[in-house]
TIBALO-168186 format. One record per atom (N, C-alpha, C, O, CB): x, y negated, z negated. Coordinates in steps of 0.05 Angstrom, whole numbers, padded with zeros to 5 digits, always signed. Glycine has a CB too. Example, Ala and Ser with C-alpha at 12.3 -4.5 7.8 and 13.67 -1.06 7.14 Angstrom:
<vokes>
+00264+00114-00156/+00246+00090-00156/+00264+00066-00156/+00285+00066-00169/+00226+00089-00181/+00257+00045-00142/+00273+00021-00143/+00258-00001-00157/+00268-00023-00161/+00282+00012-00114/
</vokes>
This chain:
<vokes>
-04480+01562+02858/-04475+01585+02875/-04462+01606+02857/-04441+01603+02845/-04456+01577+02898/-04479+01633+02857/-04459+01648+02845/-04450+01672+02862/-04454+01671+02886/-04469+01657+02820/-04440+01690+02853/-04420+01709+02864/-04446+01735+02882/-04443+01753+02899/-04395+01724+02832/-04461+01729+02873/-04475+01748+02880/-04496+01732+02913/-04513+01745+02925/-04494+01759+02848/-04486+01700+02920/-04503+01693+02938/-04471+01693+02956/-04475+01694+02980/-04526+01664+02933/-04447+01691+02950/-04424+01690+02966/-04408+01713+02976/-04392+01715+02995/-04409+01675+02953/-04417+01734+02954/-04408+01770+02962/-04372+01765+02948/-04359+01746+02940/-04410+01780+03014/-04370+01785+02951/-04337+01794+02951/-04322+01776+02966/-04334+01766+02984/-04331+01823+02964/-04299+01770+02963/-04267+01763+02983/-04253+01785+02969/-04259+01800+02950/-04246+01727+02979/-04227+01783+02990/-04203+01804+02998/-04185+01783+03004/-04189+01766+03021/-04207+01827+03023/-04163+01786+02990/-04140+01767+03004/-04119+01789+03003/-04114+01798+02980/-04129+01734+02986/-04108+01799+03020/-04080+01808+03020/-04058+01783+03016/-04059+01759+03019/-04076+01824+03049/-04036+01803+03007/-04016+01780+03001/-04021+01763+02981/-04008+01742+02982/-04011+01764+03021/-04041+01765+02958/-04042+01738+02944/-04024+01745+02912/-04037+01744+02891/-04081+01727+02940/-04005+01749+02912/-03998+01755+02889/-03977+01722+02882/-03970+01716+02859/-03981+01788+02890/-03972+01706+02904/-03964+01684+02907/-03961+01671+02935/-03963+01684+02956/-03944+01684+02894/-03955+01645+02932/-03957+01629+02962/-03992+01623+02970/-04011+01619+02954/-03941+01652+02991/-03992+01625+02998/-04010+01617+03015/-04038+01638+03003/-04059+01631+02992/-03998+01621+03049/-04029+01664+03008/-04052+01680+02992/-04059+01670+02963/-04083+01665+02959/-04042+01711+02987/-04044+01667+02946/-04050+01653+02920/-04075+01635+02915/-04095+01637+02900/-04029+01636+02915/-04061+01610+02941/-04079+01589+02939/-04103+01599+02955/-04122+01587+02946/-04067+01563+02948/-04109+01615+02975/-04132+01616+02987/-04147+01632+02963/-04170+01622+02960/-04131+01629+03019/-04144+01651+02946/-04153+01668+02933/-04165+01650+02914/-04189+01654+02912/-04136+01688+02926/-04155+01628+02897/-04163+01609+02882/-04180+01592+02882/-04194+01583+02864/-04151+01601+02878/-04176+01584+02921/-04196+01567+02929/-04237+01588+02927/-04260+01581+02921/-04181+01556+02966/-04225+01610+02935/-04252+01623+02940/-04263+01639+02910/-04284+01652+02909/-04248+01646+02968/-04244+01635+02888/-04260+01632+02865/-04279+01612+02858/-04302+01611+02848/-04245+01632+02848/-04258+01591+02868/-04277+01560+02862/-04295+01564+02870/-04313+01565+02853/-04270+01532+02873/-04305+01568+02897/-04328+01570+02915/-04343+01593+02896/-04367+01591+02901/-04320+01578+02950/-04341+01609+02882/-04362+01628+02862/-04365+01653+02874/-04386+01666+02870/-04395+01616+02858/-04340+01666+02894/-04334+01688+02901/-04323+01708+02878/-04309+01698+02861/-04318+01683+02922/-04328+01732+02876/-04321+01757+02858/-04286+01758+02886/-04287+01758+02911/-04357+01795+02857/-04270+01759+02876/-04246+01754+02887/-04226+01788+02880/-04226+01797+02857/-04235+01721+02871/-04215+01799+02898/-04201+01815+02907/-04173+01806+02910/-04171+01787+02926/-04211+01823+02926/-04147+01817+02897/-04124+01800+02909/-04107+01827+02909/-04108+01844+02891/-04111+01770+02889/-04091+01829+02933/-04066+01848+02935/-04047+01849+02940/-04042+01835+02959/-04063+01861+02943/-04024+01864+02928/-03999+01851+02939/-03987+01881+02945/-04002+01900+02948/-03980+01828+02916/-03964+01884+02947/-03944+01904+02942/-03929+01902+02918/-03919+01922+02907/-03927+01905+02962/-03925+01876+02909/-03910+01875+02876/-03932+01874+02855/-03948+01856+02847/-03890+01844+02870/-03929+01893+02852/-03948+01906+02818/-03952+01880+02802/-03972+01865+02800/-03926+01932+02792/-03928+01879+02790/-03925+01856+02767/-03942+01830+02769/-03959+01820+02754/-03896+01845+02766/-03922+01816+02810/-03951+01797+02815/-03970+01790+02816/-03979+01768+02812/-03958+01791+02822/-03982+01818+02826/-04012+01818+02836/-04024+01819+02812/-04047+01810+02814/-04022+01842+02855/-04019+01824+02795/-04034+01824+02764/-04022+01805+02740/-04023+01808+02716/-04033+01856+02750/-04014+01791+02750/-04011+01760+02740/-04029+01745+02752/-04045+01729+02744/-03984+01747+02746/-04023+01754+02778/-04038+01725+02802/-04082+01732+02783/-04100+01720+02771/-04033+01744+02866/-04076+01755+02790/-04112+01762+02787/-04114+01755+02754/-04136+01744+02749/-04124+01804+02795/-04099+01758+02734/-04114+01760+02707/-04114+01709+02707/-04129+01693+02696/-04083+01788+02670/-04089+01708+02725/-04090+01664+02720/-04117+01667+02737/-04127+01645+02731/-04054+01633+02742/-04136+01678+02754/-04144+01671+02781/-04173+01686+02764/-04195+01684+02773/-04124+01685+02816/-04168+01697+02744/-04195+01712+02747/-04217+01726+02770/-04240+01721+02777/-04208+01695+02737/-04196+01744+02779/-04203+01762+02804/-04185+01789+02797/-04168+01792+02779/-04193+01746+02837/-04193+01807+02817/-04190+01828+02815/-04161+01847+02833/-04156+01848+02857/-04216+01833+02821/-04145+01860+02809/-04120+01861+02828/-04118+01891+02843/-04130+01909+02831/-04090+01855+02810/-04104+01896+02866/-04097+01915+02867/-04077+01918+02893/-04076+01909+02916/-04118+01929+02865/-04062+01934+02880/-04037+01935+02886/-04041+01960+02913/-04055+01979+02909/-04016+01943+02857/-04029+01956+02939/-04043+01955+02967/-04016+01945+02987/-04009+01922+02982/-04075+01929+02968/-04000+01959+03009/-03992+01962+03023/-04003+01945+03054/-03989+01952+03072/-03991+01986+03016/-04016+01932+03060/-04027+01916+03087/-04013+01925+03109/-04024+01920+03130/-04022+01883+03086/-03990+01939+03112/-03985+01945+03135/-03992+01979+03134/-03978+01995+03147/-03954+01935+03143/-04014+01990+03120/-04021+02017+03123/-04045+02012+03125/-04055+02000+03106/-04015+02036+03103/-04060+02018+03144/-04093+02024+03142/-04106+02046+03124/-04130+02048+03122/-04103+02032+03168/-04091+02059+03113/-04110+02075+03098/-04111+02057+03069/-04131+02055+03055/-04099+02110+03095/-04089+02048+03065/-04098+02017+03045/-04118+01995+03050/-04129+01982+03032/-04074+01999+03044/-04122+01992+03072/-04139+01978+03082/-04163+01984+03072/-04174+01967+03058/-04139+01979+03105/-04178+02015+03077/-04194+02025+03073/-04208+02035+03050/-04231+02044+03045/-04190+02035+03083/-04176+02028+03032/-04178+02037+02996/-04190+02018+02979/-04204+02020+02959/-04149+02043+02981/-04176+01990+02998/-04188+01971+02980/-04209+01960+02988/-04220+01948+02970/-04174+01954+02972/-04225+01958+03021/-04251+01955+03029/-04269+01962+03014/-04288+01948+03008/-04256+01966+03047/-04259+01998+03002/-04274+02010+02984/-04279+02001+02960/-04301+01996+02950/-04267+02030+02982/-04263+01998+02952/-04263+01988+02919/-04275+01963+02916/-04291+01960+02896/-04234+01985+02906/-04269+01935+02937/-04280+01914+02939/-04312+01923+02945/-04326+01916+02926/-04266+01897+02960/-04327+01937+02965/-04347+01941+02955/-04358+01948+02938/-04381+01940+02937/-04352+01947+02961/-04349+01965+02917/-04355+01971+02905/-04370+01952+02877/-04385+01960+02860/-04339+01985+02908/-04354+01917+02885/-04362+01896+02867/-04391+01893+02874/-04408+01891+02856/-04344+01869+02870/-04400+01892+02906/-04413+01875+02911/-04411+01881+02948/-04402+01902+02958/-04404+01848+02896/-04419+01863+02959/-04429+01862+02993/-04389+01846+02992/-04377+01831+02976/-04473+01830+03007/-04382+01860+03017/-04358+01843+03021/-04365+01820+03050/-04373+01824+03073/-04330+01866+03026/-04357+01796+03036/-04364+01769+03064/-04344+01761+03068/-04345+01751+03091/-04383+01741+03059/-04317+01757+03055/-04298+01747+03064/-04267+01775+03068/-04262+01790+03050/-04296+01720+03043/-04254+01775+03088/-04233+01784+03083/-04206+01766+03095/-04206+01761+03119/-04236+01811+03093/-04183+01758+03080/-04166+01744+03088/-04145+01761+03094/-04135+01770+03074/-04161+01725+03072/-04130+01770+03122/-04102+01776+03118/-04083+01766+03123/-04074+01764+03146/-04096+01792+03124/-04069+01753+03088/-04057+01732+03090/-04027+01752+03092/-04005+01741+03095/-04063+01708+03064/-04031+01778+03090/-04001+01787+03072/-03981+01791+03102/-03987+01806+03120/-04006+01827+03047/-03964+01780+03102/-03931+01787+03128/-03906+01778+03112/-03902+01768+03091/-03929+01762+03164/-03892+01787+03133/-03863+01786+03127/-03856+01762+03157/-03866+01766+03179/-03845+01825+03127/-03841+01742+03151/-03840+01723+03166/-03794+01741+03177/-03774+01750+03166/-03850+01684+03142/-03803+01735+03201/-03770+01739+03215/-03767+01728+03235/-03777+01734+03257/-03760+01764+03222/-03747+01707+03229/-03736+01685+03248/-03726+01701+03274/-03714+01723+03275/-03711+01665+03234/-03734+01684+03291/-03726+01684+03319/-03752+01689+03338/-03774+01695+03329/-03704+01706+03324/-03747+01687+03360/-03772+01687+03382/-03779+01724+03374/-03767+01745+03367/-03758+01677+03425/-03811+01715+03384/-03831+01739+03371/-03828+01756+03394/-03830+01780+03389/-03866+01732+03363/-03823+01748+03422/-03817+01779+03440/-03790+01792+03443/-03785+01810+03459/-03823+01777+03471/-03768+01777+03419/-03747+01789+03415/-03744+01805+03388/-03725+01816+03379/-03729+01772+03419/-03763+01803+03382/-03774+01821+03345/-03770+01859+03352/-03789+01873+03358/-03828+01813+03335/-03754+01865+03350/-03756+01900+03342/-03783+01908+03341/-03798+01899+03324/-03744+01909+03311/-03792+01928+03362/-03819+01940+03353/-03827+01947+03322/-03850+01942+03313/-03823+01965+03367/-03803+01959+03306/-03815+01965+03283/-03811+01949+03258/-03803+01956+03235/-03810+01989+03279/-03818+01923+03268/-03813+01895+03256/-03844+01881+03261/-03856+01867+03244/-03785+01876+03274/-03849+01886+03278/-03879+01878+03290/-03891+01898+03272/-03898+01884+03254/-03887+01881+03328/-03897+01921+03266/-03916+01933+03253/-03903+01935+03226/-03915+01946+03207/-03924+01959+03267/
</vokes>
């Protein structure tokens, strides 16, 4: 299988953790791989061990969304998009601050 029968992935959040590993897994699989974080430094560590592509991308802005849609097409057809990237905050979710939710 190569990258060109599996298209592009997108993982937000993969500069470490859960994004990391999904981003790694869908190299294996012979995906051209996308990874973003908000920490610069990470996200281009994670992509040069992962052999994928970094860019540094905000997930809670849609016009980031749209920057890196772009650019990920720009590899190839995009087939996968993961959004792995949040901020986890304890306590029950209908007691979360509206501007905690976005």
């Amino acid at each position: 299988m190569d990258s060109m029968s599996t298209g592009v992935a997108v993982v937000t959040g993969a500069a470490r953790g859960f994004g990391r590993e999904i981003a790694r897994r869908l190299v294996a699989r012979g995906h051209r791989v996308v990874v973003t974080d908000v920490d610069a430094a990470a996200v281009t560590v994670a992509a040069e061990e992962l052999g994928a592509t970094a860019i540094v991308a905000d997930a809670r802005l849609a016009t980031e969304h749209r920057r890196v849609a772009a650019a990920a097409a720009e590899l190839g057809p995009v087939t996968v998009w993961v959004n792995n990237a949040g901020v986890l905050r304890a306590g029950r979710a209908w007691e979360q601050p509206e501007a905690d939710a976005r």
